[in-house]
N, C-alpha and C positions, 0 to 999 in steps of 0.2 A: 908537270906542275900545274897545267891548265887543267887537265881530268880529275886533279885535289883539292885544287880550289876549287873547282864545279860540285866537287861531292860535297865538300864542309860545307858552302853556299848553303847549298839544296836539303842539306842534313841540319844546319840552323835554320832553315825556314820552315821544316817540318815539328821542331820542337819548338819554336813558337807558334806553329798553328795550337799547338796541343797544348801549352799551356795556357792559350787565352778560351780554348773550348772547354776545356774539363774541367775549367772554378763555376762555368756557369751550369753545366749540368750540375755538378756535387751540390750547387746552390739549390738549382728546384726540385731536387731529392731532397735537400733538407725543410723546404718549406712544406712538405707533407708531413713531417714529423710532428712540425707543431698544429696539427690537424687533430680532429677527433668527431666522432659522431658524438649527438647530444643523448641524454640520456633517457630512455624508453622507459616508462612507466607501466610495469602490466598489471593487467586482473591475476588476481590472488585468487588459489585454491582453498576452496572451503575446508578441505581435508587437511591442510598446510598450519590451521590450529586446531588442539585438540579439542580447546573447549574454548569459547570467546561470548562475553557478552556487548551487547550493543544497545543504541539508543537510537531513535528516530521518530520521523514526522510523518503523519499523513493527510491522504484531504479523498473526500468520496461522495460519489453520485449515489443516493439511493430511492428507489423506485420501485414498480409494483406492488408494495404495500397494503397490504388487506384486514380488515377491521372491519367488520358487516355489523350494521346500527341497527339494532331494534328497539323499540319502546316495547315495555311492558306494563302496565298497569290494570287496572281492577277488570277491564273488560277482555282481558289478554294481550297478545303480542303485535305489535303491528311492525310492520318493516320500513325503514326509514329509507336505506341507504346504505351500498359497499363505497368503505371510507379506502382513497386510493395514494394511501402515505409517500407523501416523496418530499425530496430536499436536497441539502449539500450539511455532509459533517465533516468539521477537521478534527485532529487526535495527534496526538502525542503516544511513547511507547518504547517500552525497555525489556529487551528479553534476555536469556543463555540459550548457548547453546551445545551441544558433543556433537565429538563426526568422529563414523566408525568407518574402516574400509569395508566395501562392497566388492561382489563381482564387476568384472568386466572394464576395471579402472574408475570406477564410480566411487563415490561416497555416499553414503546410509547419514543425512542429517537431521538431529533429533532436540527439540528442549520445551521452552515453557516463553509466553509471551503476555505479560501486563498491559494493557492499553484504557483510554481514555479517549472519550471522543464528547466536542461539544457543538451546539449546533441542536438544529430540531427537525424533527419532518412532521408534516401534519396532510391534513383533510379534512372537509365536513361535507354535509350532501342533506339535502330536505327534502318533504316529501307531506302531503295533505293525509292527516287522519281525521277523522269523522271533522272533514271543514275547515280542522286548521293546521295552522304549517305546524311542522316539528324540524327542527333545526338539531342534528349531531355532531359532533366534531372529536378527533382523537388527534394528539399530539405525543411524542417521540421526541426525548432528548437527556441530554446527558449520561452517556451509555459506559459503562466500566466492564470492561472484559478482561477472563481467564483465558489462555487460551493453548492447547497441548498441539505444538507444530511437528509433523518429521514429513521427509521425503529424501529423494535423489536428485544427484548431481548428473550432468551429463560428462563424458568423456574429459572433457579437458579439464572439470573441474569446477570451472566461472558462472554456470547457471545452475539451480537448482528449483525442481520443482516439488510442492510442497502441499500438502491436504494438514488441513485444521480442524480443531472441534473445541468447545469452551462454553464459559458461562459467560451467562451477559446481566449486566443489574443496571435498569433505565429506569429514567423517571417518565412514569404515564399519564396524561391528564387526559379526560372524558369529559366530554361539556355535551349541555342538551338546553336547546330553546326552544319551549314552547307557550304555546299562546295561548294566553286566560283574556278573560271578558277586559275589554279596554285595553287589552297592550299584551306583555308576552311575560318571560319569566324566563333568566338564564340559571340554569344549575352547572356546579362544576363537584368534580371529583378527581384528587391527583392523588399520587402516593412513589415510592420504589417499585419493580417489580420484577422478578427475576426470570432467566428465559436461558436459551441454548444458541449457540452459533455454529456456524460450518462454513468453509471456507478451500478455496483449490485458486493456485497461483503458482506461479514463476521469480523468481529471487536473481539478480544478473549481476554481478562483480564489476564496478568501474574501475577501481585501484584496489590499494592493498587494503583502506579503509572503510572506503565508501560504496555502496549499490543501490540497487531501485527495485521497487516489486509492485508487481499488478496482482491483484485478484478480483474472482467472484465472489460474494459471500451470502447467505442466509441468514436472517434474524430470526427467532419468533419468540415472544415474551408469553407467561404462563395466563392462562384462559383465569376471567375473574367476572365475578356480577357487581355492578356499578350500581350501587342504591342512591339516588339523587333526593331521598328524603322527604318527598312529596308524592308518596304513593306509587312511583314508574323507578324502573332500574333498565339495565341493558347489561348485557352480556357484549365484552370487550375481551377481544383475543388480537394483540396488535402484532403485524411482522411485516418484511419488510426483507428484499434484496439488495445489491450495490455492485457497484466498481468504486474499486478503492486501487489506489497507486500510492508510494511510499520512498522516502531514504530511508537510508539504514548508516550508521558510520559504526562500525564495529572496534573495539578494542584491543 
């Protein structure tokens, strides 16, 4: 009777070990259920639509700039000054776009880009002809571009690089001071004028709708003679480089 009551003892003392351990296991297995990682947001493959349009902002450094001043008038040509354009322009801008597959996992990305930029860049520089100053100046602003974008994607899809080419239509003004007997004389001369762009950059996927782009780009607006009306004109050929950076929120 002592060896049975030792076993029942010992055999209830083991099933209540057991049931006051395994509510609390089963408990912190269930506090993992109501668990969850939070939710990852990735960059989007350019290839992932077939055709999508977009809208976005820009803002740009632009520099080097070149416009060489000459006076010309009755006794010929005198050399004033290389006008050395620079500034900051913002813009605005909406393009399409198609993606074809390419080799090697790439995407072939191809369309058309509107843009608008306001803002100026300028220079002037003087320089003594026969005695007295002449004062030149060229100014650059409000720029409307055409513009035919394609390139490729790298591997995974999210960046894409990109070569450009377009028309540009800016507003040009030409100013010229020069000095008559007792005091001086400002001429001006503005108008539209149309020119060409080129362009090489990178395009990089934040999320599904949003990115950012850098580029290089080239301006040059078309070669004109500047008649200031008073007998002298100048030949005005304005252009001009940049960095320009960008959003994009695509559709």
């Amino acid at each position: 009777m002592k060896r049975l009551s030792g076993r029942l003892l010992k055999s209830a003392l083991t099933t209540a070990i057991a049931v006051s351990v395994l509510p609390g296991v089963t408990a912190a297995g269930n506090l993992d259920q109501g668990l969850s990682d939070p939710p990852v947001v990735n960059p989007k493959r350019f290839g992932s639509d077939v055709s999508a349009f977009y809208l976005g902002a820009t803002g740009a450094y632009a520099f080097g700039g070149d416009d060489r001043f000459g006076l010309t008038g009755p006794g010929g040509t005198s050399e004033v000054g290389d006008l050395d354009l620079s500034g900051s322009l913002g813009g605005v801008r909406a393009g399409w776009r198609g993606v074809l597959p390419a080799r090697g996992g790439r995407d072939y990305v191809y369309g058309f880009e509107l843009g608008y930029e306001f803002g100026s860049l300028s220079d002037d520089a003087s320089n003594q002809i026969n005695g007295q100053t002449v004062t030149g100046g060229s100014e650059i602003s409000d720029v409307f571009s055409i513009r035919l974008r394609n390139g490729l994607t790298n591997k995974s899809g999210t960046v894409l690089y990109f070569v450009s080419a377009g028309y540009v239509n800016g507003d040009i003004n030409t100013t010229s001071r020069q000095a008559v007997q007792g005091g001086s004389q400002f001429f001006e001369s503005g108008g539209r004028r149309s020119g060409f762009t080129a362009s090489i950059g990178a395009e990089h996927n934040l999320t599904e709708h949003w990115s950012i782009t850098g580029e290089f780009e080239y301006v040059q607006f078309s070669a004109e003679n500047v008649d200031f009306g008073n007998g002298t004109s100048t030949r005005s050929t304005p252009k001009y480089r940049g960095l320009k950076l960008g959003l994009n929120y695509r559709f």
